[in-house]
Structures are given as structure tokens and as C-alpha cells.
Backbone of each chain as ProteinMPNN parsed JSONL, in Angstrom:
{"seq_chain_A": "XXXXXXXXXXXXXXXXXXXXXXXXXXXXXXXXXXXXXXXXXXXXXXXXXXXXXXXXXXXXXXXXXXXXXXXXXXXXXXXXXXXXXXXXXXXXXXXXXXXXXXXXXXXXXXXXXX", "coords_chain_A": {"N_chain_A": [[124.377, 86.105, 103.994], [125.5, 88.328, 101.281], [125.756, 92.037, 100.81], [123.398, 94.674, 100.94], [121.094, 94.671, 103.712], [118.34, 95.539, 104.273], [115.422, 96.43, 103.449], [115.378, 99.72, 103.265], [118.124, 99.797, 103.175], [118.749, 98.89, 100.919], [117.379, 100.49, 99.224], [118.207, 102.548, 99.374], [120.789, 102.149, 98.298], [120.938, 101.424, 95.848], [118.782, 103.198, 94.366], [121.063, 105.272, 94.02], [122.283, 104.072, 91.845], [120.693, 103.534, 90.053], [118.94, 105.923, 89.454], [120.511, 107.524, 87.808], [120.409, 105.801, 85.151], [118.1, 106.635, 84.312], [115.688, 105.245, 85.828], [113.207, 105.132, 88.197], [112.394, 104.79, 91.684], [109.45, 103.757, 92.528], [107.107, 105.879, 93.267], [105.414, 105.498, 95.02], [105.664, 104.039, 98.372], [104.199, 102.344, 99.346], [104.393, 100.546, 97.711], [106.748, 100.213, 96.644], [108.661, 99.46, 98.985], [107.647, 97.092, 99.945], [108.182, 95.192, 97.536], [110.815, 95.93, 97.577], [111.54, 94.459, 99.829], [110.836, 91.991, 99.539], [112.426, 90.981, 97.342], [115.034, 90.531, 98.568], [114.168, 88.44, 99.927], [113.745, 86.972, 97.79], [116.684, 87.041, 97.056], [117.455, 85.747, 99.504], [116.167, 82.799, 99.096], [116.744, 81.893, 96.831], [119.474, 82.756, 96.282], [119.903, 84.768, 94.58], [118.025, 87.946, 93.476], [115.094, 87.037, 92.1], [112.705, 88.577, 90.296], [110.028, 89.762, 92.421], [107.322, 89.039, 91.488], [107.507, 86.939, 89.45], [107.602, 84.005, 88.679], [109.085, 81.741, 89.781], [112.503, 79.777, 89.017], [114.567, 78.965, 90.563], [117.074, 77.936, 89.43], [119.563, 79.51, 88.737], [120.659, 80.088, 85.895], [118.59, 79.966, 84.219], [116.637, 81.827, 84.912], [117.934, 83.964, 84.268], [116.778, 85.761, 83.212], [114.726, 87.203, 84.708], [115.737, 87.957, 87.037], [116.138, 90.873, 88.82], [117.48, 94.239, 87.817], [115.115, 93.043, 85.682], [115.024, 91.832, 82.205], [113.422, 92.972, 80.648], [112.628, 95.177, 81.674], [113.283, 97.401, 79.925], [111.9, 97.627, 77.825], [108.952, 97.845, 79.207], [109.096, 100.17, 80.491], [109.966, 102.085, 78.848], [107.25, 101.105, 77.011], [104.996, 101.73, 78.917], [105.978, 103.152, 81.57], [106.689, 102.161, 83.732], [108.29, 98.966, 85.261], [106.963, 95.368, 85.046], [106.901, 94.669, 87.634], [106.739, 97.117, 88.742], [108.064, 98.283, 90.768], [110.135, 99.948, 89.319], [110.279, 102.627, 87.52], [109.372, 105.811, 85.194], [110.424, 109.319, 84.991], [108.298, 110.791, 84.154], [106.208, 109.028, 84.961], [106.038, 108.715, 87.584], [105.409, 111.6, 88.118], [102.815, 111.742, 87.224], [102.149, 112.139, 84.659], [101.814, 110.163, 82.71], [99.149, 107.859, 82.29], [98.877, 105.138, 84.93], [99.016, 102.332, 83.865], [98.341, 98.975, 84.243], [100.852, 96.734, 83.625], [101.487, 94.718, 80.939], [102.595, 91.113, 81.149], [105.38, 90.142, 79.526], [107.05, 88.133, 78.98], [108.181, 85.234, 77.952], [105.688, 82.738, 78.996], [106.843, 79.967, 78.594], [109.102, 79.347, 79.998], [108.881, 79.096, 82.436], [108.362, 76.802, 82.619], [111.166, 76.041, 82.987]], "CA_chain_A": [[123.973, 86.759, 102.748], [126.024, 89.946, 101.154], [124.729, 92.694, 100.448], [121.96, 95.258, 102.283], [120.452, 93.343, 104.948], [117.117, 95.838, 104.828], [114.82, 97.529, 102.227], [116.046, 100.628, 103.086], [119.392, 99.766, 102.911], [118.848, 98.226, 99.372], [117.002, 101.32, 98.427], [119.763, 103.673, 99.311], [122.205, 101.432, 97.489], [120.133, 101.064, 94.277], [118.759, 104.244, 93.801], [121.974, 105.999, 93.361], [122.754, 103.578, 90.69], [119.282, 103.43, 89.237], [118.311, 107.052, 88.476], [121.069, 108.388, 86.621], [120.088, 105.3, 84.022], [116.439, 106.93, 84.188], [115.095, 104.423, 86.358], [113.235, 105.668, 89.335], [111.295, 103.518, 92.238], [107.962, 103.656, 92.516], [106.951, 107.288, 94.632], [104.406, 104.978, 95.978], [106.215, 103.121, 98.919], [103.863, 101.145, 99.551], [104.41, 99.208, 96.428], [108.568, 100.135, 96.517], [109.298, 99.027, 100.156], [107.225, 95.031, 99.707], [109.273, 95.028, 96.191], [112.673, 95.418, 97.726], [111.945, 93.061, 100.664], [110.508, 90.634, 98.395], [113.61, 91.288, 96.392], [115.887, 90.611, 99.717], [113.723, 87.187, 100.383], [114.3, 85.959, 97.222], [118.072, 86.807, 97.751], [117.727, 84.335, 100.453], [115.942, 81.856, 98.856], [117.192, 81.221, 95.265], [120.485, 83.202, 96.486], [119.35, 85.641, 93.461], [117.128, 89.09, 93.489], [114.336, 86.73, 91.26], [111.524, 89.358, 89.99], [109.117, 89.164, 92.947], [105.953, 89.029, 90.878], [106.98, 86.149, 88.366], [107.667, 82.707, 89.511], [111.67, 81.82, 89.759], [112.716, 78.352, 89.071], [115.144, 78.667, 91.506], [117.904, 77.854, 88.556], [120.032, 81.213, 87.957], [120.635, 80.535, 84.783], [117.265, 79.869, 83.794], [116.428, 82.655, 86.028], [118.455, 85.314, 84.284], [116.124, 86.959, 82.578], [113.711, 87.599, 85.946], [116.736, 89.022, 87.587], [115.989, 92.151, 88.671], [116.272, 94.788, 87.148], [115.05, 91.997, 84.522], [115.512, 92.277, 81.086], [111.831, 93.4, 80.198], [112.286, 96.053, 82.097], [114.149, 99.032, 79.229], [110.639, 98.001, 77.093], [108.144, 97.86, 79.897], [109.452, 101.311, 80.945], [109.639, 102.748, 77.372], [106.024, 101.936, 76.609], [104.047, 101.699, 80.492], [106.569, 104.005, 82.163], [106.914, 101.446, 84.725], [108.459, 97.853, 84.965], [106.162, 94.809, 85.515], [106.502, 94.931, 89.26], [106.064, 98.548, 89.237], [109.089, 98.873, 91.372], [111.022, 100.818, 89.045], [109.176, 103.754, 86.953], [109.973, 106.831, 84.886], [109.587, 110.557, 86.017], [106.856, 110.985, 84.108], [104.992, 108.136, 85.45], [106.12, 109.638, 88.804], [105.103, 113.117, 87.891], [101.717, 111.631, 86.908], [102.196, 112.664, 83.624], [101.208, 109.22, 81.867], [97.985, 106.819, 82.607], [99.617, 104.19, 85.473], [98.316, 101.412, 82.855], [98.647, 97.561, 84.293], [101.576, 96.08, 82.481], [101.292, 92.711, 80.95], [103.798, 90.517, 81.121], [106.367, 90.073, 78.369], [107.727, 87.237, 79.353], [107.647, 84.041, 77.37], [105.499, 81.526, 79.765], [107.406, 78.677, 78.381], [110.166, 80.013, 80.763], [108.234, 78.864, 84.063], [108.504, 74.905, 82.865], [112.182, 75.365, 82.761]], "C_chain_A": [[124.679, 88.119, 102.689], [125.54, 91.267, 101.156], [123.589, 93.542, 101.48], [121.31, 94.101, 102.456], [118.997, 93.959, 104.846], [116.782, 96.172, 103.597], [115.433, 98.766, 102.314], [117.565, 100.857, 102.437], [119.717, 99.45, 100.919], [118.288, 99.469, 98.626], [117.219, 102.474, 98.096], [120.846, 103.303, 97.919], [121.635, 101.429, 96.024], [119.581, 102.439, 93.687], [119.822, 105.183, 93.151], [122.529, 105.096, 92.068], [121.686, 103.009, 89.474], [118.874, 104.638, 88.47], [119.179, 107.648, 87.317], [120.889, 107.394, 85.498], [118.514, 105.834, 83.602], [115.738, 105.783, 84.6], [115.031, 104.949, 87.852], [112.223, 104.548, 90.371], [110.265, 104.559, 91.868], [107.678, 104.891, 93.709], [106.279, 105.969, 95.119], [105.127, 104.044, 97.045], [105.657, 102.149, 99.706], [103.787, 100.051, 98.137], [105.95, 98.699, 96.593], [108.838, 99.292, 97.612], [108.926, 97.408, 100.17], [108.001, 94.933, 98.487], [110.464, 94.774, 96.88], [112.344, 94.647, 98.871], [111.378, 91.974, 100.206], [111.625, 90.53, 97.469], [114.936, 90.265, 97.338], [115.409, 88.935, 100.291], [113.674, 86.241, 99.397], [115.305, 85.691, 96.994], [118.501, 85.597, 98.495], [117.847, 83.45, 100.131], [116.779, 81.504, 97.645], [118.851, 81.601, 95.561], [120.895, 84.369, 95.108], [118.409, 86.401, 93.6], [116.058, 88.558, 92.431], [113.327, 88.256, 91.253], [110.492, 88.815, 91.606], [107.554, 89.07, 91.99], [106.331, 88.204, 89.83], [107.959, 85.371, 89.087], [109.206, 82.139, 88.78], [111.576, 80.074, 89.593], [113.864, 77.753, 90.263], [116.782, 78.426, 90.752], [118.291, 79.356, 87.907], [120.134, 81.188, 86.538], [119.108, 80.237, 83.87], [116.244, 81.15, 84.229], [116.77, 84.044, 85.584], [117.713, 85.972, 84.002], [115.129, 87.701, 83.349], [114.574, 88.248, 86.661], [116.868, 89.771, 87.849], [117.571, 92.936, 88.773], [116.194, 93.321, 85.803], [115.079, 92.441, 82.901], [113.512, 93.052, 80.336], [111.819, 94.78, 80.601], [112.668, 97.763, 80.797], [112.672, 98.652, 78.518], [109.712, 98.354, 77.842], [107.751, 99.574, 80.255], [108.938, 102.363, 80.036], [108.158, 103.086, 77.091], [104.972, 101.92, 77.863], [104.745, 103.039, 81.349], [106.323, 103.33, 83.547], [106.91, 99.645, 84.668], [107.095, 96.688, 84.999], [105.911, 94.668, 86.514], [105.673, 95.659, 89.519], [107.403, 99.286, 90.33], [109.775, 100.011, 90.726], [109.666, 101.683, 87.658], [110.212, 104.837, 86.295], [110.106, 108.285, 85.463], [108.803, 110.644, 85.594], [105.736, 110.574, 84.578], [105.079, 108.567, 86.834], [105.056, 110.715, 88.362], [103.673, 112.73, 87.146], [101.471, 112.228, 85.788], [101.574, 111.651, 82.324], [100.223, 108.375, 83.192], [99.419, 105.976, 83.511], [98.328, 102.779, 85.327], [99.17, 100.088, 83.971], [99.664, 97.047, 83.549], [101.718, 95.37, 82.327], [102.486, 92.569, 80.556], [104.091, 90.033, 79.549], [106.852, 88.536, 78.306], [107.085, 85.175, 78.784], [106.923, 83.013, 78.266], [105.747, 80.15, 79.517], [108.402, 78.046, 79.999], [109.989, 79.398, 82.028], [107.921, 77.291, 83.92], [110.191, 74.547, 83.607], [112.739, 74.67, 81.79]], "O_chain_A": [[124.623, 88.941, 103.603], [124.524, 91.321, 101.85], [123.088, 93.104, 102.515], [121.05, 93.078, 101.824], [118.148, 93.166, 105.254], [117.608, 96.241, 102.686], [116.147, 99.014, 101.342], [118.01, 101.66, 101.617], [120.591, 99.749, 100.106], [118.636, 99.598, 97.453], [116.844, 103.224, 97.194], [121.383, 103.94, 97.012], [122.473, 101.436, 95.122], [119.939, 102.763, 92.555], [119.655, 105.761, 92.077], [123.296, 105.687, 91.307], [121.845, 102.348, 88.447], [118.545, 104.636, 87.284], [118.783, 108.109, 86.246], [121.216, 107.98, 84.467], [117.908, 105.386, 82.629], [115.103, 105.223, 83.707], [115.983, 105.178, 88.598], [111.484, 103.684, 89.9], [110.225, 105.624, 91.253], [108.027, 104.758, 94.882], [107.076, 105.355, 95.829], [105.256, 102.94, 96.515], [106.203, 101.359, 100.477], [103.148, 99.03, 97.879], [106.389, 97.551, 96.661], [109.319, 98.213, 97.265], [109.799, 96.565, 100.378], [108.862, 94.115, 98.81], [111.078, 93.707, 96.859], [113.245, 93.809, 98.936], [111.646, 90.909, 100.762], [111.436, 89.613, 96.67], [115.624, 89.421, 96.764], [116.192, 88.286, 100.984], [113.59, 85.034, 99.626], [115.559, 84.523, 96.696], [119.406, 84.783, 98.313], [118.872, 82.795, 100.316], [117.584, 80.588, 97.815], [119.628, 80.769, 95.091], [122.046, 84.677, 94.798], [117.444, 85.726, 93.958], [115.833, 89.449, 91.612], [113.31, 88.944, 92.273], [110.299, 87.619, 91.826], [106.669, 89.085, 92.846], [105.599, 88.451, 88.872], [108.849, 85.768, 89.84], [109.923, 82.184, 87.78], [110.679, 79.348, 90.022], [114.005, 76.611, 90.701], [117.732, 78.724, 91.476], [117.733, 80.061, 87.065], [119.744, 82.169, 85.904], [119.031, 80.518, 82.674], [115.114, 81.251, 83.751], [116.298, 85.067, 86.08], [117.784, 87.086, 84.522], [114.64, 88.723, 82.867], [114.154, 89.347, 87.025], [117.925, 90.183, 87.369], [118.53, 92.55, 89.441], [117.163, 92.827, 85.226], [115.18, 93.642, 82.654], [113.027, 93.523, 79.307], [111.102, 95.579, 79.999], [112.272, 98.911, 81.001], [111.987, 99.667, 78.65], [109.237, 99.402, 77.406], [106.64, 100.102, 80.292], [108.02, 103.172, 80.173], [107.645, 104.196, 76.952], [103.848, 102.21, 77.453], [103.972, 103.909, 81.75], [105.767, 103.976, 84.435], [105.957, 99.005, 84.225], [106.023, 97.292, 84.972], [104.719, 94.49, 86.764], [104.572, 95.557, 90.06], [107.585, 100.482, 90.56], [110.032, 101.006, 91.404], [108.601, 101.284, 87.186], [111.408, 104.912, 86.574], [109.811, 108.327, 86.657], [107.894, 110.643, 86.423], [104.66, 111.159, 84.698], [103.976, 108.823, 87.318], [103.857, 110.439, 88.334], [103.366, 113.596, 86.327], [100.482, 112.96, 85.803], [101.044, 112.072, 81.296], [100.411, 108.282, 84.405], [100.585, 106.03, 83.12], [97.394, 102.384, 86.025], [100.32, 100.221, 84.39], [99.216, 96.832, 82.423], [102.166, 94.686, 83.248], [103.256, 93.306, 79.941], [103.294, 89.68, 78.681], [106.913, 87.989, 77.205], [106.187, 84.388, 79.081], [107.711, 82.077, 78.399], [105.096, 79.243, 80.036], [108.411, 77.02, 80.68], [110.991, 79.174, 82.707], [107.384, 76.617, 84.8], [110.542, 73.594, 84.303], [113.821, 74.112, 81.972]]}, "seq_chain_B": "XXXXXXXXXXXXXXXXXXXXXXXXXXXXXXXXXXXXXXXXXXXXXXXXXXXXXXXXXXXXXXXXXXXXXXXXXXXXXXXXXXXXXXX", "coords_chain_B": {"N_chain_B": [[84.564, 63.191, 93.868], [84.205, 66.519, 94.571], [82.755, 69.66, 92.961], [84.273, 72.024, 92.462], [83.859, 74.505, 90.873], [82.822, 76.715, 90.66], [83.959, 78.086, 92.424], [85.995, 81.001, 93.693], [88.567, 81.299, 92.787], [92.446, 82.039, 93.62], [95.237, 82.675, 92.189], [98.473, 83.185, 93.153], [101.498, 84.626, 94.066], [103.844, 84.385, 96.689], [105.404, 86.473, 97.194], [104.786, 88.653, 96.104], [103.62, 91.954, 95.21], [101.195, 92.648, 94.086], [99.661, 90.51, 94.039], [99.536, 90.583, 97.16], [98.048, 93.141, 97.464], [95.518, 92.244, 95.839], [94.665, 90.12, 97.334], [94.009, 91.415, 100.181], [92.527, 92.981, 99.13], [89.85, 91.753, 98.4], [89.831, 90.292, 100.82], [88.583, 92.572, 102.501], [86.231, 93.226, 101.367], [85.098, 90.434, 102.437], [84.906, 88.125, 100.888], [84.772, 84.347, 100.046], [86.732, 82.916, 99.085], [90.053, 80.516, 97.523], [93.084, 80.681, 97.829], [96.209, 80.061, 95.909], [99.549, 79.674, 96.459], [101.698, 79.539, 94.174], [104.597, 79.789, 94.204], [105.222, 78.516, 96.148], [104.736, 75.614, 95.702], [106.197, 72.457, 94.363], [107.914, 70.366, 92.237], [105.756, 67.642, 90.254], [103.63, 68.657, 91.239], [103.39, 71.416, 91.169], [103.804, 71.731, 88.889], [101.204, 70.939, 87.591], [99.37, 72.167, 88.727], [100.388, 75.018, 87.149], [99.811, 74.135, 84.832], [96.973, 74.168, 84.881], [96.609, 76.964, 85.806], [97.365, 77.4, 83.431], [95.072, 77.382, 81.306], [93.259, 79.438, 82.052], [94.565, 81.493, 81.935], [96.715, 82.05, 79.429], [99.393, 83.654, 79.556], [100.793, 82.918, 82.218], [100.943, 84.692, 84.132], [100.991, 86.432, 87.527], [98.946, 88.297, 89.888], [96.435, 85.879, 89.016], [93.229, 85.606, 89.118], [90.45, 83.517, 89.514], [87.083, 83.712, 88.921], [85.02, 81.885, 89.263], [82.573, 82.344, 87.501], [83.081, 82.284, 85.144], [84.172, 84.223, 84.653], [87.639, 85.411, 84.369], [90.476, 87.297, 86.198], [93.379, 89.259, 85.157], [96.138, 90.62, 86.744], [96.146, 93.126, 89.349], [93.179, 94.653, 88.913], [90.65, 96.118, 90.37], [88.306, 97.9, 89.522], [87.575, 95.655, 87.635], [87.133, 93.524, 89.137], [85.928, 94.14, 91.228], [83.446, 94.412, 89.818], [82.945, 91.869, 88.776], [82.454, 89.822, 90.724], [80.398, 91.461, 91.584], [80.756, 93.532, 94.238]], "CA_chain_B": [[85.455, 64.492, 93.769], [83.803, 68.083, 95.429], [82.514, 70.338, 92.052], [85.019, 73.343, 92.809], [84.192, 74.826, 89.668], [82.746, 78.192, 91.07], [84.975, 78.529, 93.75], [86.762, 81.763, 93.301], [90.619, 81.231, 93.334], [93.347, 83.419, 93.367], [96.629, 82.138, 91.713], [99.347, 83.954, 93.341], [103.21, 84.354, 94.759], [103.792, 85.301, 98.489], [106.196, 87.821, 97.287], [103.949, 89.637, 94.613], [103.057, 93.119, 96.122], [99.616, 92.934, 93.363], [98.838, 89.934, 94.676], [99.051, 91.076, 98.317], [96.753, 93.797, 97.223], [94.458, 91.554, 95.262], [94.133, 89.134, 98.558], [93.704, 92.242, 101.0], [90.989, 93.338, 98.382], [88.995, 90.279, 98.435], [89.285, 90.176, 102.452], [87.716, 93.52, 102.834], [85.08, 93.061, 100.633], [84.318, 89.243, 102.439], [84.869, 87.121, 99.586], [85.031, 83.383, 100.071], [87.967, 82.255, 98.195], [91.009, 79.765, 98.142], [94.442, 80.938, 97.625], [97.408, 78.788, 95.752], [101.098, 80.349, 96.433], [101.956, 78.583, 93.207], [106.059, 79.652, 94.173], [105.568, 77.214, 97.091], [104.647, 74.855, 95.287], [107.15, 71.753, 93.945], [107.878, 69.776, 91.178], [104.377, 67.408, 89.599], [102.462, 69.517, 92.182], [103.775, 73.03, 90.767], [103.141, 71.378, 86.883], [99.794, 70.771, 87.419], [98.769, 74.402, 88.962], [100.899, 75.757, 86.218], [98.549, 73.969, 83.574], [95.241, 74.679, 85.153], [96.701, 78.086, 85.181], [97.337, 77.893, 81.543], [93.72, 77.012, 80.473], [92.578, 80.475, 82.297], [95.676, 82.93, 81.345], [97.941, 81.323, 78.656], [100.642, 83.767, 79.548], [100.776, 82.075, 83.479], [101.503, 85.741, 85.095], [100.257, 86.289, 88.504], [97.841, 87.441, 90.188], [95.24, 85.565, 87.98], [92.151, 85.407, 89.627], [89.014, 82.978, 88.459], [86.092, 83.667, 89.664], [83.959, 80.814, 89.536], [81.652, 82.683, 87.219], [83.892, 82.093, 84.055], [85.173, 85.268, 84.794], [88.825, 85.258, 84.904], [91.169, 89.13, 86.297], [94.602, 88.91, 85.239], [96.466, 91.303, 87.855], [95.343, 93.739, 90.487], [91.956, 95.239, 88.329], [89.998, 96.498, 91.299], [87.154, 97.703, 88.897], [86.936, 94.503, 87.177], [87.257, 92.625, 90.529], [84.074, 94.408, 92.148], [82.288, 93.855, 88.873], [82.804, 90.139, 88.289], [82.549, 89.284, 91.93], [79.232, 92.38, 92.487], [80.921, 93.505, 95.423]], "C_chain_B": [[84.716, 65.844, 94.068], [83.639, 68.661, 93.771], [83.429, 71.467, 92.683], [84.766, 74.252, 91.933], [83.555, 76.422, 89.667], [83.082, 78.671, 91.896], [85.29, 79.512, 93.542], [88.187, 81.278, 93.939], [91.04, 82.056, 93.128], [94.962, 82.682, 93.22], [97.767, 83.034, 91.989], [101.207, 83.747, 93.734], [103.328, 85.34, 95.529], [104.618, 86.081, 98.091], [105.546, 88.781, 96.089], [103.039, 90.958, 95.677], [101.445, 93.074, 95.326], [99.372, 91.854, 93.744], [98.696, 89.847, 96.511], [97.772, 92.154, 98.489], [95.743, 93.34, 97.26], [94.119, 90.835, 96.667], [93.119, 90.231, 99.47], [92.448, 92.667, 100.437], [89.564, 92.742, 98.575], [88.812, 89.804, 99.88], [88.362, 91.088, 102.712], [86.656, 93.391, 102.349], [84.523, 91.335, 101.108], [84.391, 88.399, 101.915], [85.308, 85.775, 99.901], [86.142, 83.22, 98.792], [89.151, 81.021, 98.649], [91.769, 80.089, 97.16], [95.21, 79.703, 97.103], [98.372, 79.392, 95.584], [101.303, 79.31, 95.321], [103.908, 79.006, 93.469], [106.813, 78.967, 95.37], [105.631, 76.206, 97.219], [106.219, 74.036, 94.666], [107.004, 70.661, 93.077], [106.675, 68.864, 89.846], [103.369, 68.171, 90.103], [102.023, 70.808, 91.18], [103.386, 72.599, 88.978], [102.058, 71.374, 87.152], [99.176, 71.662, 87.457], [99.042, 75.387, 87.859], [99.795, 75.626, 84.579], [97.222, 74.172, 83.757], [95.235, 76.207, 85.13], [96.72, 78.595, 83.85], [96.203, 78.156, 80.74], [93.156, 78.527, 81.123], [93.262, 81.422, 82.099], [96.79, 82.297, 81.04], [99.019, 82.138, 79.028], [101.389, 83.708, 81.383], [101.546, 83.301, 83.991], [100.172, 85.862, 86.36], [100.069, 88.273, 89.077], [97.105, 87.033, 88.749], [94.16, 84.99, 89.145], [90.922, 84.94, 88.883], [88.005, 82.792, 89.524], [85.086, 82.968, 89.838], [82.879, 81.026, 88.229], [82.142, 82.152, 85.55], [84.513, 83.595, 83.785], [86.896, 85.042, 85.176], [90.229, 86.857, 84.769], [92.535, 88.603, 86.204], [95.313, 90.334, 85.64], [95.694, 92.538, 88.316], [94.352, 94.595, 89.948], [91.356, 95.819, 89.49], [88.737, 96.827, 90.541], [86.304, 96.682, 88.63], [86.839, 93.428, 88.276], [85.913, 92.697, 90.893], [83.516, 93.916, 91.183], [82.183, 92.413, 88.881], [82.457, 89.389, 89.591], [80.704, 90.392, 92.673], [79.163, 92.31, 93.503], [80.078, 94.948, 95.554]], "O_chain_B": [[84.92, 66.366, 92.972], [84.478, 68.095, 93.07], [82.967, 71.753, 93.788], [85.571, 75.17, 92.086], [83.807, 77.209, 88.755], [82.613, 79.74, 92.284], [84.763, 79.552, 92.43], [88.638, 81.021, 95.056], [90.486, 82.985, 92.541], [95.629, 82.258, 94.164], [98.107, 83.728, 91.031], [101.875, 82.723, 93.593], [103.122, 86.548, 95.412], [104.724, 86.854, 99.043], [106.172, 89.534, 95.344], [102.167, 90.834, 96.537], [100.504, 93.479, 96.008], [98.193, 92.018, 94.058], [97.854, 89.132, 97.055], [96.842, 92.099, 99.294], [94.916, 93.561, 98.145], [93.004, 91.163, 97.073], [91.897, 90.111, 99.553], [91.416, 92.73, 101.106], [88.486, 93.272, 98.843], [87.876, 89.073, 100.203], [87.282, 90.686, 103.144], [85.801, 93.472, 103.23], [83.667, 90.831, 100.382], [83.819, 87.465, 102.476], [86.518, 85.826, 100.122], [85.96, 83.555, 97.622], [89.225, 80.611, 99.807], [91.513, 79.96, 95.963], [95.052, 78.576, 97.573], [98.417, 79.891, 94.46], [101.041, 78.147, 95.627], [104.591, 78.317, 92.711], [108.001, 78.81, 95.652], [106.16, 75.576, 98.135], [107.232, 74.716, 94.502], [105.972, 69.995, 93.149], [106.672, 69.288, 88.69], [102.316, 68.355, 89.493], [100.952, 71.118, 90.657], [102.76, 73.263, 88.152], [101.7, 72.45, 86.674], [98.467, 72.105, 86.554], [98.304, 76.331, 87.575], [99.325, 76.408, 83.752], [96.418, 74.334, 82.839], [94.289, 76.83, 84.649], [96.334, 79.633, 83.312], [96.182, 78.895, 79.755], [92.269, 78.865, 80.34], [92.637, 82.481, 82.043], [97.684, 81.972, 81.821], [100.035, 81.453, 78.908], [102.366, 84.394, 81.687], [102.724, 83.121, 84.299], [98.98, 85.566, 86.273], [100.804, 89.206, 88.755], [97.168, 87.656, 87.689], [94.387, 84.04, 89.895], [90.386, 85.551, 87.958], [87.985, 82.099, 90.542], [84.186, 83.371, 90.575], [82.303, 80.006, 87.852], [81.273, 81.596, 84.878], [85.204, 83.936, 82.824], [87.249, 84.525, 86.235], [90.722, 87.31, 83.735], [92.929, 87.696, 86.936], [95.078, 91.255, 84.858], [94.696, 92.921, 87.706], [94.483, 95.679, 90.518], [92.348, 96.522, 89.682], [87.848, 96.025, 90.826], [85.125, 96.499, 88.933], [86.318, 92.364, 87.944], [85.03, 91.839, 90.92], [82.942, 92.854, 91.423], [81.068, 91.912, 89.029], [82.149, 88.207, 89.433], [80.094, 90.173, 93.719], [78.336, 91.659, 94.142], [79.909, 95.466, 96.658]]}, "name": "protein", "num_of_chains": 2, "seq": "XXXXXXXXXXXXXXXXXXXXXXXXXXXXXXXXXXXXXXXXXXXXXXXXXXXXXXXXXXXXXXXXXXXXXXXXXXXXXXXXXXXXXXXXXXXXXXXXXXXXXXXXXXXXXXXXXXXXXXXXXXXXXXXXXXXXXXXXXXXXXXXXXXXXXXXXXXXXXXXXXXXXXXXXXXXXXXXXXXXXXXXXXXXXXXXXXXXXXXXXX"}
């Protein structure tokens, strides 16, 4: 497999190409650090970074849109100030500046027949 | 066939950090339950879980937790958890 071999390693590599889009992890690392190695194990499995928190078909192109960062994520952000994981966040939602509201999923559940 | 029908379940995916929570939650507090990794699941198996999931949270995101009671928490609530469960 390519690519960081660890969470850390993935969260070196990703951050610098995450914040300057305004996408920050999660201060909390106990949410960030199970995200990126759940990230790193579905690497393995599907041979794709599926969303860990919504169910992968295992088919990339069926798949793209769970993909992290997934495509839900520029709205999720916008109005929660943090994706559906929770992995990725704004500063404000950092900086405890907005409610850290539950965010329901976006995501058509058709999607998870395939 | 066994009445399961106040069982509490917990509909989850081994890589979901809110449903590692939600489990860990529901240990500390004691709670009889039975777990279904529904992303371990495979092909008529994984349809079937997917539609019994549907009838308790049409938009089949996880965790969804049903509590037996006709209560049903769709992800990591901790409030509504203790309440529906009067832990």
C-alpha cells in the first residue's frame, strides 16, 4: 500500500494540504487519530480512503462520493462547522465558537444498495 | 423464532469513531445489547440489515441504535441514550 503507513504520518501529510483550503482536523484527537486509521484500513480494504462512518460498497466508482474528503463535506462544514465524521472542522468550531451540533447525513441512502 | 423485539441493538461500522463511542457508552453503563458491524456484512445478508435498518432510520446512517422500547438514537446522543435506556 502507498502512501503514509501511520495516522500520524497521514496527519502530517494532510494537514498541510487541508488547512490552507480552511479545513482543519478535529482538536479533539481522540476523534482525529481513530478517523485517520480508519481512513488507512479502509485504504487497505477497498484500496480507497472510504468515509469511515458510512458504509463503502467496496466499488470506487460507486464509492466516489464517500471518498474522503467526501463531497458533503464543503456543505457539512459551511452549515455544522464540521464534516460528518467530524474529522475535518472549521476554526471556529475549533475555537468553540459554534454549538458542536451532530451532523446528519446528507447522503442519498439509495447509494448503500449500489 | 425468539421475540427479539426489545432487544436493544446497535447498527454500526467497525471503523465509525461514534459508533466506538456509542458501544463504549453502553458498556459502561451495563447495557445488554447485540451489535451488527453491518460493513462486515455481505451481499443478501448485508440487504436484509440494510432494510430492517431502513424501517428504523430511512436515511441508513450509522450508529442507529433501537432500543427495544420503540425508541430509536440516530448517532452518538449520549443524553438521549441515558434517557431512552434510564441509565
Amino acid at each position: 500500500m502507498s502512501g503514509p503507513a501511520t495516522p500520524q504520518a497521514l496527519h502530517d501529510m494532510l494537514r498541510k494540504i487541508q488547512e490552507p483550503k480552511g479545513y482543519f482536523f478535529n482538536k479533539d484527537m481522540d476523534m482525529t487519530m481513530p478517523l485517520l486509521e480508519s481512513l488507512l484500513v479502509n485504504k487497505q480494504r477497498y484500496g480507497y480512503m472510504a468515509c469511515p462512518c458510512r458504509l463503502a460498497l467496496g466499488e470506487f466508482e460507486k464509492d466516489r462520493d464517500i471518498v474522503c474528503p467526501c463531497v458533503y463535506r464543503e456543505d457539512d462544514v459551511k452549515e455544522y462547522g464540521a464534516c460528518f465524521c467530524g474529522l475535518y472542522v472549521s476554526q471556529a468550531w475549533n475555537d468553540d465558537e459554534i454549538p458542536h451540533d451532530i451532523v446528519p447525513e446528507r447522503r442519498p441512502p439509495e447509494k448503500l444498495f449500489g | 423464532m425468539s421475540d427479539d423485539s426489545n432487544e436493544v441493538k446497535l447498527f454500526a461500522l467497525s471503523t465509525c469513531v461514534h459508533c466506538k463511542n456509542t458501544k463504549q457508552y453502553l458498556e459502561e453503563h451495563g447495557v445488554d445489547y447485540k451489535c451488527v458491524f453491518v460493513d462486515q456484512l455481505e451481499g443478501d445478508e448485508r440487504k436484509a440489515v440494510l432494510e430492517e435498518i431502513r424501517a428504523h432510520n430511512p436515511k441508513l446512517s450509522f450508529p442507529t441504535l433501537v432500543c427495544g422500547n420503540g425508541r430509536v438514537i440516530v448517532g452518538f446522543h449520549k443524553e438521549d441514550i441515558k434517557e431512552a435506556l434510564q441509565l
